[in-house]
C-alpha positions as CSV (number, residue, x, y, z in Angstrom):
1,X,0.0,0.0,0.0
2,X,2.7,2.3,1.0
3,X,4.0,2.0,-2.7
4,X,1.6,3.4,-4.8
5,X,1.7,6.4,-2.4
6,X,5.3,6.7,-2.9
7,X,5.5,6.5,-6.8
8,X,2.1,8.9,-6.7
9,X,4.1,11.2,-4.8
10,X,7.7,10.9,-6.7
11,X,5.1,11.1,-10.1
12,X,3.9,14.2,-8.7
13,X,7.3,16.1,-7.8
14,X,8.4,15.0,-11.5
15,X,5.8,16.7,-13.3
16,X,6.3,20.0,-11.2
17,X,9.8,19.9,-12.5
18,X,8.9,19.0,-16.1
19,X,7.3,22.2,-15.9
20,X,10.0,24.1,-14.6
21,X,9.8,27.6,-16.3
22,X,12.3,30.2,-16.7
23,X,13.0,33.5,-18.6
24,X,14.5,31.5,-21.5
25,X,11.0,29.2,-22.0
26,X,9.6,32.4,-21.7
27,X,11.5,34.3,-24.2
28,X,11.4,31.4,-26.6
29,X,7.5,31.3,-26.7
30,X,7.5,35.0,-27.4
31,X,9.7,34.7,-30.3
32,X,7.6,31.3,-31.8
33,X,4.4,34.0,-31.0
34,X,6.0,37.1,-32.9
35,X,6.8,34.8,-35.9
36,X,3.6,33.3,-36.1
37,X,1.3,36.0,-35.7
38,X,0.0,34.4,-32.5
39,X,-1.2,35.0,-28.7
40,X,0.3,33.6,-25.7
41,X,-1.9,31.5,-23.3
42,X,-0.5,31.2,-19.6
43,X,-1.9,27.7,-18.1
44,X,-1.3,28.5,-14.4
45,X,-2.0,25.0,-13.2
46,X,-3.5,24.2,-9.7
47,X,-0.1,22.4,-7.3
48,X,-1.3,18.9,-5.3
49,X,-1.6,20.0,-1.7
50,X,-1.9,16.2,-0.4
51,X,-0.5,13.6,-2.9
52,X,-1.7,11.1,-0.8
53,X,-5.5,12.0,-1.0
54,X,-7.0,10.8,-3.6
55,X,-9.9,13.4,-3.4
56,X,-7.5,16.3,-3.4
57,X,-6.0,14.6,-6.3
58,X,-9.0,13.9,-8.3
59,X,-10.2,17.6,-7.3
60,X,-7.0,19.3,-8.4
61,X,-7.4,17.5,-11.4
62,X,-11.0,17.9,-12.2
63,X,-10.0,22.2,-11.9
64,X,-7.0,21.5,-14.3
65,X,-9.0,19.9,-16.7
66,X,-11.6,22.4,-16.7
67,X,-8.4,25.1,-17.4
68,X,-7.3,22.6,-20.1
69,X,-11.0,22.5,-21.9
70,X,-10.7,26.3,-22.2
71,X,-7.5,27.2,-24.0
72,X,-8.2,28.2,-27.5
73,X,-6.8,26.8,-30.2
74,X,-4.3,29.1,-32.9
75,X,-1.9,30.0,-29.0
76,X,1.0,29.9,-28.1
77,X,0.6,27.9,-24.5
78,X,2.9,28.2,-21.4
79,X,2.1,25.4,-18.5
80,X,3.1,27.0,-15.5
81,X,2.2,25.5,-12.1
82,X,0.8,27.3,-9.1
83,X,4.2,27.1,-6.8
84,X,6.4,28.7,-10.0
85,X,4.2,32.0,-9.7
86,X,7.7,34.4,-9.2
87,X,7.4,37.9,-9.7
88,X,10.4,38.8,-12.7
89,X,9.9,35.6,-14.0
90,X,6.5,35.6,-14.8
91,X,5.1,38.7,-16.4
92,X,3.5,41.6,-14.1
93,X,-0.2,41.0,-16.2
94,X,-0.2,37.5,-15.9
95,X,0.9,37.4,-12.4
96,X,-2.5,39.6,-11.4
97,X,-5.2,38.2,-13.4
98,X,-7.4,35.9,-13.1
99,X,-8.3,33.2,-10.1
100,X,-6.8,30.1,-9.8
101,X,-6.3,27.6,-11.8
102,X,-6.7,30.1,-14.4
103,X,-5.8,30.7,-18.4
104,X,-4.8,34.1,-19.4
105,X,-4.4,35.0,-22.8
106,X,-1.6,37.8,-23.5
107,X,-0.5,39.2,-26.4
108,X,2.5,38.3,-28.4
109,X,4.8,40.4,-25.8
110,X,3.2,39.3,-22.9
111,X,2.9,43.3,-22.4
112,X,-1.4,42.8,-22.4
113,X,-3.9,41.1,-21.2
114,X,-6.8,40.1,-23.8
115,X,-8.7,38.2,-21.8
116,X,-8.7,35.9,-18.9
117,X,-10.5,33.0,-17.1
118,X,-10.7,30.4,-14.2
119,X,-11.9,26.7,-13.4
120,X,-15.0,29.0,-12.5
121,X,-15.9,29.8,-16.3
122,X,-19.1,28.9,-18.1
123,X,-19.9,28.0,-21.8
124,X,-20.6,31.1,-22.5
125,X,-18.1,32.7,-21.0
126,X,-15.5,30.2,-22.5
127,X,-17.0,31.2,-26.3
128,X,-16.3,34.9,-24.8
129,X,-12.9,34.4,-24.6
130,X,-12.2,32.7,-27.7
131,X,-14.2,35.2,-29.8
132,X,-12.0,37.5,-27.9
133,X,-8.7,35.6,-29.1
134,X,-9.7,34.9,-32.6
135,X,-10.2,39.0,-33.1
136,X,-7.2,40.0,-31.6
137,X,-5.5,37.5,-33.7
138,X,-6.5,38.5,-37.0
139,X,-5.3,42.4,-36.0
C-alpha cells in the first residue's frame, strides 16, 4: 500500500519539474508567438496540496481539466504551475489576473492582457474568450 503512495508522490514532484519555467522558455515562446502572428496562453496549473489524498488529487485534477478545456486553439501555451508563480519571471499581467487555476491569454509580448479565465468559467463565458482571441488575432 505504501507504494503506490510513494510512486504517486515521486510522479507528482516530477511533473512539477517538467514544468519548470524560466526566462529562457519564456523568451522562446514570445519569439515562436511574434513569428507566427500568434497570442500567448499562460496555463497556471493548480499544485497537489496532499499527494496522498486521492480526493484532493482527483479535485486538483478535475480544476486543471476544466483550465485545459478552455484554452483556444491558434496559441502559443505556457504550463506554468501554481508554486512557480515568481514575480520577474513571470510577467506583471499575468501574475495579477485571473483566479486560480486560471488561463490568461496575452498578447505576443506578454505586455497585455486580452482576456482571462478560471476553473470558475461557463460555456458562455469560454466562447467569450475565444471570440476575444480569434479578433485580436487576425489584427
Amino acid at each position: 500500500m505504501k507504494y503506490p503512495l510513494l510512486i504517486a508522490a515521486l510522479l507528482t514532484t516530477l511533473a512539477g519539474s517538467a514544468l519548470a519555467i524560466g526566462p529562457k522558455r519564456i523568451e522562446s515562446a514570445k519569439k515562436r508567438a511574434a513569428e507566427q502572428g500568434k497570442l500567448i496562453a499562460f496555463v497556471v496549473e493548480r499544485d497537489y496540496w496532499d499527494p496522498n489524498c486521492p480526493k484532493c488529487i482527483a479535485a486538483v485534477d478535475n480544476s486543471n481539466g476544466a483550465i485545459d478545456k478552455a484554452v483556444p486553439s491558434g496559441v502559443v501555451v505556457i504550463r506554468i504551475a501554481e508554486s512557480e508563480l515568481k514575480k520577474g519571471v513571470i510577467p506583471d499581467c499575468v501574475m495579477t489576473a485571473g483566479g486560480m487555476p486560471r488561463l490568461v491569454v496575452t498578447d505576443a509580448a506578454c505586455s497585455k492582457v486580452v482576456d482571462a479565465v478560471d476553473e470558475k468559467a461557463d460555456r458562455a463565458r469560454i466562447k467569450q474568450l475565444k471570440e476575444k482571441v480569434a479578433a485580436a488575432t487576425t489584427k
